[in-house]
Structure formats: structure tokens, C-alpha cells
N, CA, C and O atoms as a Tinker XYZ file with bonds, in Angstrom:
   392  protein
     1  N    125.342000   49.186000   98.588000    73     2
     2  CA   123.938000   48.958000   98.884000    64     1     3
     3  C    123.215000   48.414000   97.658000    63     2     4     5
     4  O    122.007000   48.590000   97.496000    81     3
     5  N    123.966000   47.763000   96.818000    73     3     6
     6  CA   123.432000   47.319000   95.851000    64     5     7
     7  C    122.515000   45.813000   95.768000    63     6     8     9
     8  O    122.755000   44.695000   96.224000    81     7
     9  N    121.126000   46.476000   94.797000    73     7    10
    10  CA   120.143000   45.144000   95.344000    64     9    11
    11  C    120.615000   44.245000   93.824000    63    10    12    13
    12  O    119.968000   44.203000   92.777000    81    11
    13  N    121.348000   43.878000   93.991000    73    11    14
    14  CA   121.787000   42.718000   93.291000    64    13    15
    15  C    121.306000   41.092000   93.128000    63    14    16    17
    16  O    122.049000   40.290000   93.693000    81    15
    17  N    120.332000   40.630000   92.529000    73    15    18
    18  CA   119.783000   39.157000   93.050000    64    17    19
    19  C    119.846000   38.078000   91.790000    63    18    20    21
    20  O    119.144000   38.113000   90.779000    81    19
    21  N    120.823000   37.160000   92.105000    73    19    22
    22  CA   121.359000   36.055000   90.688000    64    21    23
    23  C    119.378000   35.922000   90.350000    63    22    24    25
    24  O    118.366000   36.530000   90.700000    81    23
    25  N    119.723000   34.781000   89.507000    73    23    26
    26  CA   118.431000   34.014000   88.409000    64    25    27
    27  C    117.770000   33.217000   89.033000    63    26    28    29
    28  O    116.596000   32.916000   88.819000    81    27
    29  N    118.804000   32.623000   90.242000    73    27    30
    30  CA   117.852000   31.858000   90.915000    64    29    31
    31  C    117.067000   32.272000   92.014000    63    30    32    33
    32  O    116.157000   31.544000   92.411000    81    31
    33  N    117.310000   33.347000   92.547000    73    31    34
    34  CA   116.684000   34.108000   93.375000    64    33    35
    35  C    115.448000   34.975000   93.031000    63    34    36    37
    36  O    114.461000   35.411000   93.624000    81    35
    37  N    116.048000   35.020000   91.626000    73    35    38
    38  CA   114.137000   35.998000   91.289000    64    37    39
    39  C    113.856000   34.841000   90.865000    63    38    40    41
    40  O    112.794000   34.563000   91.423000    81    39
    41  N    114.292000   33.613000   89.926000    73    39    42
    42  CA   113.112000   33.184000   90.209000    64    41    43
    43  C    112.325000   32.006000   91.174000    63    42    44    45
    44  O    111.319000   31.356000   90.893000    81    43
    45  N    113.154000   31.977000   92.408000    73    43    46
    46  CA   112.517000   31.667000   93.561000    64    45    47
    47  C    111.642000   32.664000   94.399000    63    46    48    49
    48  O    110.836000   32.321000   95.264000    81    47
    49  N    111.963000   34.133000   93.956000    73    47    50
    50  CA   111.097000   35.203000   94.267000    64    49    51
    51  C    109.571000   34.989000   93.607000    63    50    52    53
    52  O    108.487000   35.231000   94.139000    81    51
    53  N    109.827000   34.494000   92.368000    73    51    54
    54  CA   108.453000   34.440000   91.863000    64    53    55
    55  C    107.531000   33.377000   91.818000    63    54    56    57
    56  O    106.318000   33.489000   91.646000    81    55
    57  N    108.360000   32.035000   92.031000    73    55    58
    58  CA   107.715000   30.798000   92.954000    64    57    59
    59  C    107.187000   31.423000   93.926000    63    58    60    61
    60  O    106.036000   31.822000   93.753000    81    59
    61  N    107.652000   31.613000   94.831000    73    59    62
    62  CA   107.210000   32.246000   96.211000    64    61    63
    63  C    105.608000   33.369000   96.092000    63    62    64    65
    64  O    104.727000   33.218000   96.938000    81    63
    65  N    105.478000   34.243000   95.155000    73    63    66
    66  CA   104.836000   34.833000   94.527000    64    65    67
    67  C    103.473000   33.904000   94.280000    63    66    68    69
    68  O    102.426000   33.899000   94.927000    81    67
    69  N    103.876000   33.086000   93.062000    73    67    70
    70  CA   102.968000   32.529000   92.633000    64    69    71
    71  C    102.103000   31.642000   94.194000    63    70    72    73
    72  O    100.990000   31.556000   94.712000    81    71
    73  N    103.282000   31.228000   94.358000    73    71    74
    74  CA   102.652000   30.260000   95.534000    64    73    75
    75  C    101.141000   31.075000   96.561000    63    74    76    77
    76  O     99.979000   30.772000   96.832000    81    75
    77  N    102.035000   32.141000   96.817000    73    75    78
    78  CA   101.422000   33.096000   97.584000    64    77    79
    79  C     99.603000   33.185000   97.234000    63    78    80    81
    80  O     98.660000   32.997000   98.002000    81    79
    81  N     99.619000   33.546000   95.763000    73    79    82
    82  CA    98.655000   33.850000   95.165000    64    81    83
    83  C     97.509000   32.834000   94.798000    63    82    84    85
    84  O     96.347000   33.147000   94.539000    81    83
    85  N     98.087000   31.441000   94.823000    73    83    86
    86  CA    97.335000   30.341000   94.778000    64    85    87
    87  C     96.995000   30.425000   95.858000    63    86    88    89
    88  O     95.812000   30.765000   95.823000    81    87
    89  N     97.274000   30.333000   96.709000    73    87    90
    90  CA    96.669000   30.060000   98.427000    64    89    91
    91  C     95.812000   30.847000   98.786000    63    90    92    93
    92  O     94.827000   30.380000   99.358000    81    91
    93  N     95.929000   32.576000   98.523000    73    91    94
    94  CA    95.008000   33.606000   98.568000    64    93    95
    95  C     93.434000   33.186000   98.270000    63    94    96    97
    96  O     93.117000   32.734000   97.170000    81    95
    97  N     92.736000   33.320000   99.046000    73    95    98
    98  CA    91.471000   33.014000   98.897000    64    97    99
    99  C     90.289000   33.631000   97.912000    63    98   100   101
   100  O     89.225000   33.206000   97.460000    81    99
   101  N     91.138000   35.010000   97.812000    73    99   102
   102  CA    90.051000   36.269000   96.657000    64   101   103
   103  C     90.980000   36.759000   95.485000    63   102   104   105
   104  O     90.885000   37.743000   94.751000    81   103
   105  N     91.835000   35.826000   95.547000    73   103   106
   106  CA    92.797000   35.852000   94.063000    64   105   107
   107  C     92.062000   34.621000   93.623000    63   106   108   109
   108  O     91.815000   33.612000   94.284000    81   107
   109  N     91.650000   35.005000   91.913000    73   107   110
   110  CA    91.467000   33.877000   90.775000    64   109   111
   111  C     92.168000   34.406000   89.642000    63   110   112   113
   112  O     92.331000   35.602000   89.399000    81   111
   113  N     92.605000   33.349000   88.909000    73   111   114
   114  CA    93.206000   33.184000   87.645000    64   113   115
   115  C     92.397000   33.274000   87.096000    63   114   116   117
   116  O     91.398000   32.763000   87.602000    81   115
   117  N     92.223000   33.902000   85.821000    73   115   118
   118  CA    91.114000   33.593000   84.471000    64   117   119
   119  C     92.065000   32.411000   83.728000    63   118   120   121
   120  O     93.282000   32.558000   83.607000    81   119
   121  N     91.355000   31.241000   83.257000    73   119   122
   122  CA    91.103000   30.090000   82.617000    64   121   123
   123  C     93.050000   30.102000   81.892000    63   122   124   125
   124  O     93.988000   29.316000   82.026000    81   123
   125  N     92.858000   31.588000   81.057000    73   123   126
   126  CA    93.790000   31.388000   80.099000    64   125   127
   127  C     95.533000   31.823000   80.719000    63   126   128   129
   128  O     96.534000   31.825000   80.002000    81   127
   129  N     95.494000   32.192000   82.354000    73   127   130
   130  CA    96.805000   32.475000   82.925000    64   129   131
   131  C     97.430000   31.119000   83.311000    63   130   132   133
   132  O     97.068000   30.405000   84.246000    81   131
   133  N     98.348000   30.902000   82.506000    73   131   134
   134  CA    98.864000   29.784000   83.219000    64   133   135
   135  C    100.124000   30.110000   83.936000    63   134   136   137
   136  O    100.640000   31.226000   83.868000    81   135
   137  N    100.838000   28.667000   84.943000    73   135   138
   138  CA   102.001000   29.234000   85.757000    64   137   139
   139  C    103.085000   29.277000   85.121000    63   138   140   141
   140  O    104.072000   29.574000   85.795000    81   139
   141  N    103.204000   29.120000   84.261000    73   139   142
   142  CA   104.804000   29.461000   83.666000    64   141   143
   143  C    104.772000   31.291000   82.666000    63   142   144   145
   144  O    105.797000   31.970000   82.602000    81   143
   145  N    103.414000   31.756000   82.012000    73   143   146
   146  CA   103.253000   33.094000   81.986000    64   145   147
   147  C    103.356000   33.856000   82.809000    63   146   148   149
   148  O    103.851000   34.982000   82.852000    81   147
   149  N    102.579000   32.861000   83.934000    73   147   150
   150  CA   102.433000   34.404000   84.960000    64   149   151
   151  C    103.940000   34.277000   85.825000    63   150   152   153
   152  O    104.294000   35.188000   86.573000    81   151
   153  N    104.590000   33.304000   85.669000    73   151   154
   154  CA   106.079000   33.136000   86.148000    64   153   155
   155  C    106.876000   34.287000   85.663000    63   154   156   157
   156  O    107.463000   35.073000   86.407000    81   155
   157  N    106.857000   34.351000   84.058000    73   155   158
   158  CA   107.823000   34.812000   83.305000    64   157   159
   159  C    107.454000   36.959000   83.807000    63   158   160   161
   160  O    108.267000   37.859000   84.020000    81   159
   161  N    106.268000   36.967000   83.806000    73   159   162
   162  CA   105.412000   38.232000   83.652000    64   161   163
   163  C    106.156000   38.512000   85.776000    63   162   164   165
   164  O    107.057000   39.333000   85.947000    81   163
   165  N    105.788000   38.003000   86.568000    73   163   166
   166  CA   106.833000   38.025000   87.640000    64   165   167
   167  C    108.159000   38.354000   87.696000    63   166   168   169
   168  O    108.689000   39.347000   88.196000    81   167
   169  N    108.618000   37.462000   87.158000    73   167   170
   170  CA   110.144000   37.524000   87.413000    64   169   171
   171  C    110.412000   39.528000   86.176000    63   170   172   173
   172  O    111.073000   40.482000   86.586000    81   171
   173  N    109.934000   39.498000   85.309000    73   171   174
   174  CA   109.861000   40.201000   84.479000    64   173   175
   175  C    110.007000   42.156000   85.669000    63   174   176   177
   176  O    110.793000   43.103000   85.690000    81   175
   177  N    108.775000   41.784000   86.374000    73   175   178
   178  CA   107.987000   43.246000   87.092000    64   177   179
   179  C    109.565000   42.921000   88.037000    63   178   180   181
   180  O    110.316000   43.869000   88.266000    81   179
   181  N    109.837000   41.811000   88.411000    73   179   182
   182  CA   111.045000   41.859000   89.960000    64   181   183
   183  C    112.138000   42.463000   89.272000    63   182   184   185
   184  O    112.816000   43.250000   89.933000    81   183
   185  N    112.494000   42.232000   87.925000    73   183   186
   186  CA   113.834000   42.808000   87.425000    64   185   187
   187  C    113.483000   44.125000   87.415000    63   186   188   189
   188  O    114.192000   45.007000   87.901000    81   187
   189  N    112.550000   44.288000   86.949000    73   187   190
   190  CA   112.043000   45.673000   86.429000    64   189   191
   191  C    112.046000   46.677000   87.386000    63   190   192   193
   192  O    112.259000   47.734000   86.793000    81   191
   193  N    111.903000   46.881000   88.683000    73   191   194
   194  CA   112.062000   46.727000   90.211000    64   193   195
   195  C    113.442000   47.055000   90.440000    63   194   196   197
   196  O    113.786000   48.230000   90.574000    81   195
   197  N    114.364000   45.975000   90.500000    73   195   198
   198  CA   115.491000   46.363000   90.984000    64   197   199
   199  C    116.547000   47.068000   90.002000    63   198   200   201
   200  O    117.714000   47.185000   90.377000    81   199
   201  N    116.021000   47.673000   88.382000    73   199   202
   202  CA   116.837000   48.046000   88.029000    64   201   203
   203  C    116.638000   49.619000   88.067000    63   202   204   205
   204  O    117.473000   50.467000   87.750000    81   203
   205  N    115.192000   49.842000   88.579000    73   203   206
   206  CA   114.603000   50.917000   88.849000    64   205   207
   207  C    115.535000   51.417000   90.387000    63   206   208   209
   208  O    116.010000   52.553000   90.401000    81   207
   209  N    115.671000   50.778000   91.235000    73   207   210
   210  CA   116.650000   50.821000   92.289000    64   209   211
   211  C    117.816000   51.222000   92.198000    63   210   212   213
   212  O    118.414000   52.119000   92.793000    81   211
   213  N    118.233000   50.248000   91.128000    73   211   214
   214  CA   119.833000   50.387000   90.955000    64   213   215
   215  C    119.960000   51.564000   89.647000    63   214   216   217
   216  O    121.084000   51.870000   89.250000    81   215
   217  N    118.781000   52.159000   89.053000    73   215   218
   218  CA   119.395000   53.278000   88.569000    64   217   219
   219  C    119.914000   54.837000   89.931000    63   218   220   221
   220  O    120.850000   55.637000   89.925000    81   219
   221  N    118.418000   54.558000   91.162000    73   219   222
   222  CA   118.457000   55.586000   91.895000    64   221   223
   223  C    120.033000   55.532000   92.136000    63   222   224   225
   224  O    120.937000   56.321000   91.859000    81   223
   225  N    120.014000   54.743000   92.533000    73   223   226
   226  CA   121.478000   54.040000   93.772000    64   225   227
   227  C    122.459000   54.953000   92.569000    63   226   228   229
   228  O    123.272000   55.816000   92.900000    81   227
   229  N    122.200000   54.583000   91.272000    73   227   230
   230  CA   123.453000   55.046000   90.537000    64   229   231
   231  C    123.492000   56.869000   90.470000    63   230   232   233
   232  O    124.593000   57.417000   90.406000    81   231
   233  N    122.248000   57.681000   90.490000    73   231   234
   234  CA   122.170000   58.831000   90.578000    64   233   235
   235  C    122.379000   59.249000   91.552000    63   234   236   237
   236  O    122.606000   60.456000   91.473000    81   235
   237  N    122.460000   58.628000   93.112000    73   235   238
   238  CA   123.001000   59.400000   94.328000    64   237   239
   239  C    124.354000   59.035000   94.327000    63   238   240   241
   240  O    125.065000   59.588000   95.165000    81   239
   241  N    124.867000   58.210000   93.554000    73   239   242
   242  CA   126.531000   58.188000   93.396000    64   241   243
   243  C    127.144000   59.096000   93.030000    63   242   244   245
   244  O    128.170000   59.569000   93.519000    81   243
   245  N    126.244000   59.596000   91.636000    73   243   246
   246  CA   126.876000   60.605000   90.474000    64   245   247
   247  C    127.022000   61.863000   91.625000    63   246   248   249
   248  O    127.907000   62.706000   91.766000    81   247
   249  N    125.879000   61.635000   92.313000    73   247   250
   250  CA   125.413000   63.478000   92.483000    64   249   251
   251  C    126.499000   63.319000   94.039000    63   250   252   253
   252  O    126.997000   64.353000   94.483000    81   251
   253  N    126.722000   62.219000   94.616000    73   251   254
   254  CA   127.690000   62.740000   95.715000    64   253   255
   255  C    129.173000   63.235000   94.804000    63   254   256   257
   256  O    129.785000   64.303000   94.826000    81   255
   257  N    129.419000   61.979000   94.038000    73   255   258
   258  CA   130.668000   62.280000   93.131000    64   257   259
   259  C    130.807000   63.874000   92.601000    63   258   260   261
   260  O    131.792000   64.604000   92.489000    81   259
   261  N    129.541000   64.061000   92.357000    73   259   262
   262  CA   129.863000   65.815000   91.791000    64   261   263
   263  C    129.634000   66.921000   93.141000    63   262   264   265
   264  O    129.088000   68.021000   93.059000    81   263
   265  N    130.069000   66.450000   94.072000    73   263   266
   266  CA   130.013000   67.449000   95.063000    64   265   267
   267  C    131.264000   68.218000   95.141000    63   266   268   269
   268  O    132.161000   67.480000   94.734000    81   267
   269  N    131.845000   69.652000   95.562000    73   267   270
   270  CA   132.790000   70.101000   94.888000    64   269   271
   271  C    133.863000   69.601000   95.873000    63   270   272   273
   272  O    134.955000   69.456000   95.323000    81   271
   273  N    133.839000   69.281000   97.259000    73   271   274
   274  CA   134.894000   68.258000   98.122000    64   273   275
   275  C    134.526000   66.802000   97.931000    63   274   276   277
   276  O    133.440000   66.222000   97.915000    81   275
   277  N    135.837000   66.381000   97.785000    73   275   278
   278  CA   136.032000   65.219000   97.658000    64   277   279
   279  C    135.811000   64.288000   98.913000    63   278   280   281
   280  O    136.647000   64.132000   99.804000    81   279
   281  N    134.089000   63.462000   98.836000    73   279   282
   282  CA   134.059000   62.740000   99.923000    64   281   283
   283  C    134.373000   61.077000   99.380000    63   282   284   285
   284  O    133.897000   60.475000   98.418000    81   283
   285  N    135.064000   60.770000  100.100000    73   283   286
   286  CA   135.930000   59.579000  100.287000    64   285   287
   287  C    134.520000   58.317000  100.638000    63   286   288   289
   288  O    134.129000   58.009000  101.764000    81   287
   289  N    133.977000   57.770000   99.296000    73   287   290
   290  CA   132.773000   56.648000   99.605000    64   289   291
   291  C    133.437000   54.910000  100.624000    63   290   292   293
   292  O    134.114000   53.990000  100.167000    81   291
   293  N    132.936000   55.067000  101.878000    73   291   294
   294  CA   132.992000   54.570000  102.742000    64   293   295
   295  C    132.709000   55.007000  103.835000    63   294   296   297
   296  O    132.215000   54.506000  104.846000    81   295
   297  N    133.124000   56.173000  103.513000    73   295   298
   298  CA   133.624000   57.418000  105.057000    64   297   299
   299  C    131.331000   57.428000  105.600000    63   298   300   301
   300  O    130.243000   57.068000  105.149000    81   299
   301  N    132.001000   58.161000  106.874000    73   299   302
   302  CA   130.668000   58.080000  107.340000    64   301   303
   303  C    129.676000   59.423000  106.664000    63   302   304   305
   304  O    128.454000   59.566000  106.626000    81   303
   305  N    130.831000   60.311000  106.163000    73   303   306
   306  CA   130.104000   61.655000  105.728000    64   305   307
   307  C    129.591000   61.298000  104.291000    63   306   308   309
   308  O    128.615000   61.988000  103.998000    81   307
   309  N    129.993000   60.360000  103.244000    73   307   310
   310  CA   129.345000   59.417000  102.335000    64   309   311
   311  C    128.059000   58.636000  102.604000    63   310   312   313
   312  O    126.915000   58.684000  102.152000    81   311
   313  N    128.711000   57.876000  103.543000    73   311   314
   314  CA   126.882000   56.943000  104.063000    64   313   315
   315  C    125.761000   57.986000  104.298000    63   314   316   317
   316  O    124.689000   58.069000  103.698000    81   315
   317  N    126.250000   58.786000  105.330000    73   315   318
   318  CA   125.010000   59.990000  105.533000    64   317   319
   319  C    124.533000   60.537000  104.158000    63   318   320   321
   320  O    123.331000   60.445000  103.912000    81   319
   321  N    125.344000   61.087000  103.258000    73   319   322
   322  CA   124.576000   61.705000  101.919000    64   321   323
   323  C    123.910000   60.776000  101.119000    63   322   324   325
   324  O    122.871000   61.105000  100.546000    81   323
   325  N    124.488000   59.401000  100.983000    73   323   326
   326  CA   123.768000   58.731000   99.701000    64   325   327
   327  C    122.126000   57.836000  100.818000    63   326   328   329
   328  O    121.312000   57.068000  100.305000    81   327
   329  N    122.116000   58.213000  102.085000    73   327   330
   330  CA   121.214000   57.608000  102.591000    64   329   331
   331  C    120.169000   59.285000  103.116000    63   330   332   333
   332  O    119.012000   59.314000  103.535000    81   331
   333  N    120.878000   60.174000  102.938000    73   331   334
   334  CA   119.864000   61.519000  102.464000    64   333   335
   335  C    119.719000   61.482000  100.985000    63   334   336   337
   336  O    118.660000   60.880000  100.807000    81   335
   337  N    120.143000   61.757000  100.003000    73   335   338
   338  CA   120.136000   61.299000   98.821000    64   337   339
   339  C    119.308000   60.106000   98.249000    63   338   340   341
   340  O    118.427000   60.293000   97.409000    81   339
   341  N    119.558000   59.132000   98.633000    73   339   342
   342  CA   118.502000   58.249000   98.307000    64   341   343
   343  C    117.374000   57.975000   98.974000    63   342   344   345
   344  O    116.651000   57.137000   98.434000    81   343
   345  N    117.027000   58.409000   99.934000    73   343   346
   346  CA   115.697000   58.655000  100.475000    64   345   347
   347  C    115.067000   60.284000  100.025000    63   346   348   349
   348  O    114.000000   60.686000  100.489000    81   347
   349  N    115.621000   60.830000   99.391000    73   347   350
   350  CA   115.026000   62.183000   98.227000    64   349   351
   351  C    114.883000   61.444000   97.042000    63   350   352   353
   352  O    114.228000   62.100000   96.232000    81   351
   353  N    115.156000   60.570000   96.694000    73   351   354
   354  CA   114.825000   60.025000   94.986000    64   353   355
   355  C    113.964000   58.929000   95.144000    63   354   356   357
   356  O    113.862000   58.323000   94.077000    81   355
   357  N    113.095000   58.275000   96.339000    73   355   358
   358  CA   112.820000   57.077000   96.670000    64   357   359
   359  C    111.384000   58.243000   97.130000    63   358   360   361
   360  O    110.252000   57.780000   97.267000    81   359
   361  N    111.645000   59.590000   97.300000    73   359   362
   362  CA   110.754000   60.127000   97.933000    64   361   363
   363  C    110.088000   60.689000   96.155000    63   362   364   365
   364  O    108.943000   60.472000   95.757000    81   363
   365  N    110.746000   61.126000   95.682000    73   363   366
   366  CA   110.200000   61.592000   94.433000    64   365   367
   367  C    109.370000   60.320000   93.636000    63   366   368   369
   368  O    108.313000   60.406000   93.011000    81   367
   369  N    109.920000   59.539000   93.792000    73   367   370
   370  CA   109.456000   58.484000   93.074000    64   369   371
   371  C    108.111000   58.312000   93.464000    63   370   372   373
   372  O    107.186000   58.611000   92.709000    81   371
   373  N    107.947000   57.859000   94.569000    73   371   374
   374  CA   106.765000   57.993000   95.478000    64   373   375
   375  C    105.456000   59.052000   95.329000    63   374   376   377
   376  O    104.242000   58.861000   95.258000    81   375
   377  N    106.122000   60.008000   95.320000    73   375   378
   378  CA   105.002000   61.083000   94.475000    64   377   379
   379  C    104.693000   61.068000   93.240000    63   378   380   381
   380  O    103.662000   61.630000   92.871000    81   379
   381  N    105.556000   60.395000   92.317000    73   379   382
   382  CA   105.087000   60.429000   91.071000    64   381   383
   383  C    104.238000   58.838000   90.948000    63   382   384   385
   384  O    103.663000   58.578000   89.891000    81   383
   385  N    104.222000   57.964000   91.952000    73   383   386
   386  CA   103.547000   56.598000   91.428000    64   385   387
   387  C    102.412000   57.378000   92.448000    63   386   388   389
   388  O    101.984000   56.478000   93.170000    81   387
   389  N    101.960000   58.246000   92.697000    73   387   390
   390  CA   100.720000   58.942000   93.378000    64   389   391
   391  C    100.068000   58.829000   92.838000    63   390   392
   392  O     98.954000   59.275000   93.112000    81   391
């Protein structure tokens, strides 16, 4: 379940972004944002994002891995924990950006 996305994808994520934001009618730039800052400052928050992800992803690995039976990651009794598991760390998170 890994959110994995090459260079050209974030930064077509953040084209897309920018684009977005030009078109927006009650979005303004102040004078001194230009598009290749606010590009870099984008792509920047999107990494920042998915590595925040891919640490959870890596802590419901650890914590199935340290369960004292050995569940076999594929199996369906795996999918069920790391998708209870990661919806408890996606939930914590959530309370703390409260």
C-alpha cells in the first residue's frame, strides 16, 4: 500500500496545484510569489505528505511484525490488521492536527 510517486508526478501534482490556484477566484498571490517558488514550496509540502504516510505504513508493519504469531503479510488476517492498524495511526494523527 505504498504511496510511492516518481519526480514527475509530484511535480505534475504541483502544476496541477498551481494551476488550480490561478483559476480560483479568491486566491491572490502577493507581488513577490512567483511560480517556480511556490512550485518548489508545493512539491516540497507533497513529499512532506507522503513520507508522513509512508512512515505510518512503516509502523503498522513493525507493530504487525511484533505480534507474538506469525502472520504471513499477504494473508487476509494481515490486510485486516494493517488496515485496523493504519486507520488507528491516521486516527491519531488526526487528533493531533486538531
Amino acid at each position: 500500500m505504498s504511496l510511492r510517486l516518481s519526480r514527475a508526478k509530484i511535480n505534475r501534482l504541483a502544476d496541477i496545484v498551481i494551476e488550480l490556484l490561478e483559476k480560483a477566484d479568491y486566491v491572490d498571490f502577493p507581488p513577490y510569489v512567483d511560480a517556480p517558488s511556490l512550485r518548489v514550496s508545493i512539491k516540497k509540502a507533497i513529499e512532506k505528505e507522503l513520507q508522513l504516510y509512508q512512515e505510518i505504513e512503516e509502523r503498522v508493519i513493525q507493530k504487525i511484525s511484533s505480534q507474538k504469531k506469525h502472520i504471513e503479510e499477504g494473508s487476509r488476517e494481515w490486510d485486516i490488521l494493517f488496515r485496523k492498524y493504519y486507520n488507528e495511526e491516521i486516527s491519531k494523527l488526526d487528533k493531533i492536527l486538531e
